[in-house]
C-alpha positions as CSV (number, residue, x, y, z in Angstrom):
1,X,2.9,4.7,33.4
2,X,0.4,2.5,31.3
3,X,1.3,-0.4,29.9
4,X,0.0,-1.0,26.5
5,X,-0.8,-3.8,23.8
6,X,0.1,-1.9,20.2
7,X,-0.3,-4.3,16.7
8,X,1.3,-3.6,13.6
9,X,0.9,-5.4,10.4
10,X,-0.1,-8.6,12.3
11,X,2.8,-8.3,15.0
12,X,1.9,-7.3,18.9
13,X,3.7,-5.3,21.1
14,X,3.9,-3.9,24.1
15,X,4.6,-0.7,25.4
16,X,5.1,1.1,28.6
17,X,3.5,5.2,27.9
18,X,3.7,7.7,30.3
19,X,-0.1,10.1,30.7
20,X,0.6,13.4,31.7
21,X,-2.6,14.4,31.5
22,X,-6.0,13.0,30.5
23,X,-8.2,14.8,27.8
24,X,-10.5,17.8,29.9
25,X,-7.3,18.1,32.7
26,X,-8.1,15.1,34.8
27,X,-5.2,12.9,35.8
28,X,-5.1,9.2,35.2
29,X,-6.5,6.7,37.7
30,X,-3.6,4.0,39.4
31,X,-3.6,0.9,36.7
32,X,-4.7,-1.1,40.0
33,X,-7.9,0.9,40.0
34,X,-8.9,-0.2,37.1
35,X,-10.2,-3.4,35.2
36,X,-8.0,-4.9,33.6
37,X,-8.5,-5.5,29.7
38,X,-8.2,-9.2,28.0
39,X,-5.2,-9.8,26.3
40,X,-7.3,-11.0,23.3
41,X,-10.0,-7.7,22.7
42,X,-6.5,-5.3,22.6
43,X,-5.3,-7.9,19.4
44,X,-8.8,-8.6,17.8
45,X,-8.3,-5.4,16.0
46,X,-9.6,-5.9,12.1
47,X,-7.2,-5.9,9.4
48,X,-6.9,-3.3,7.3
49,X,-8.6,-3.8,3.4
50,X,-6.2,-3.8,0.8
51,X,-6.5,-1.0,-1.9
52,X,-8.1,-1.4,-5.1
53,X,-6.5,-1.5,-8.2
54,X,-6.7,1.8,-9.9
55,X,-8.9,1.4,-12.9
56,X,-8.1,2.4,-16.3
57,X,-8.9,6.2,-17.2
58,X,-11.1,6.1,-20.1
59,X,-8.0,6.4,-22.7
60,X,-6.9,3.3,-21.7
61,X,-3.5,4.6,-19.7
62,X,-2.2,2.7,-16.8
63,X,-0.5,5.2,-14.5
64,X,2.9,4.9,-12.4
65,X,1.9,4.0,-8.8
66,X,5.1,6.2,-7.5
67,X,8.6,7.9,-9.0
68,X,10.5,5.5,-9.9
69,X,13.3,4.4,-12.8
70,X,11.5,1.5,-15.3
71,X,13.8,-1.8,-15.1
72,X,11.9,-3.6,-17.4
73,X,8.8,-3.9,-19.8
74,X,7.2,-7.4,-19.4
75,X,4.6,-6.8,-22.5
76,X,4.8,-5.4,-26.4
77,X,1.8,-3.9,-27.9
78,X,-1.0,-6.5,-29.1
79,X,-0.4,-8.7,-26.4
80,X,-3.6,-10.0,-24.8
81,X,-3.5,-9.3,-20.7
82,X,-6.2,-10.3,-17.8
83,X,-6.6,-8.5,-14.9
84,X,-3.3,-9.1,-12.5
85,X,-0.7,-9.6,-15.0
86,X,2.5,-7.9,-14.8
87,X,3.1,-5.4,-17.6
88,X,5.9,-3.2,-15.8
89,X,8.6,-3.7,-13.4
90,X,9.6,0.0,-11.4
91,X,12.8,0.8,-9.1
92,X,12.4,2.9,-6.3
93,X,15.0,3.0,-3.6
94,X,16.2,-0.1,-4.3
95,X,12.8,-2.0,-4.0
96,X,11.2,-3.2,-7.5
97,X,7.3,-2.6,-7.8
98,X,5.5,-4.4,-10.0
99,X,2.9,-2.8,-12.1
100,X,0.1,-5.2,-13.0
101,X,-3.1,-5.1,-15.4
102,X,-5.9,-3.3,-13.4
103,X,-8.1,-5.2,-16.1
104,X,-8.0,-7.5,-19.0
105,X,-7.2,-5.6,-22.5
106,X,-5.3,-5.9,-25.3
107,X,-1.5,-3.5,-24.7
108,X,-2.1,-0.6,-27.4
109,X,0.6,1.8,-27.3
110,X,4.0,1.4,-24.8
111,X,4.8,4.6,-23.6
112,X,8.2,3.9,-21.5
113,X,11.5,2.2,-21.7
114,X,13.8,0.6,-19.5
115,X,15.6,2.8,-17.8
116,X,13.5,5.7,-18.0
117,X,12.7,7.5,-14.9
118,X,9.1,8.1,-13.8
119,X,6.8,10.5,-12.0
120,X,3.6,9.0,-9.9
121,X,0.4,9.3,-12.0
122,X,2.6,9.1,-15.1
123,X,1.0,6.7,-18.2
124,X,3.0,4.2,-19.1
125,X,1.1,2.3,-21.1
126,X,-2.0,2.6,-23.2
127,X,-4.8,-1.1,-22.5
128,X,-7.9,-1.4,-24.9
C-alpha cells in the first residue's frame, strides 16, 4: 500500500492505493526504503487557468455554453453591454448558468425566450 496526498479544487486528501505492479514489471520498493516526500511539494501543485470567454463569431452570435431550458432574458435589443454582463440566465439540471457578454456591443437581434429549451453551440443572441 502507498499512501498518497491527492488535491482537488483547492481541497487535500489522502489516500491509501494499492501497486500491483510498477510500469516495465518491477514491483514497488517498501515505503520505508524510500525518502519520504514533504507534505508541502505534493500540495504546491498550480491551479488550473480558468477558460476564456468564447468570443463572438463574426455575426455577432453569442452561443449556448451547454443544453439547457432559458429561465430568463436579462437584456432587449439596443441595450448597450460591456464585457461580463449578464444577458441570459440557462437551467440545466437544476443549476442556473449565467450567460455573460464575451465583449462589449450593443444587443442586435434576441433569438430565444424564456422557456425555450437549448442545444450547446446554439445562438441566442445577436452583439454588434
Amino acid at each position: 500500500m502507498k499512501k498518497l496526498r491527492v488535491t482537488v479544487d483547492g481541497k487535500s486528501y489522502e489516500v491509501e492505493v494499492e501497486i500491483l505492479e510498477e510500469i516495465g514489471g518491477a514491483s514497488s520498493a517498501p515505503a520505508a526504503a524510500r525518502p519520504a516526500r514533504p507534505a508541502a511539494a505534493a500540495a504546491a501543485a498550480p491551479a488550473p487557468a480558468a477558460a476564456a470567454p468564447k468570443p463572438i463569431a463574426g455575426d455577432g452570435e453569442v452561443p449556448s455554453p451547454l443544453s439547457a431550458v432559458v429561465v430568463s432574458v436579462e437584456v432587449k435589443p439596443g441595450d448597450q453591454v460591456n464585457e461580463g454582463d449578464q444577458l441570459i440566465t440557462l437551467e440545466a439540471m437544476k443549476m442556473n448558468t449565467l450567460v455573460t457578454a464575451p465583449a462589449s456591443g450593443t444587443v442586435g437581434e434576441i433569438l430565444v425566450g424564456a422557456g425555450d429549451a437549448v442545444e450547446e453551440g446554439q445562438a441566442l443572441l445577436k452583439l454588434s
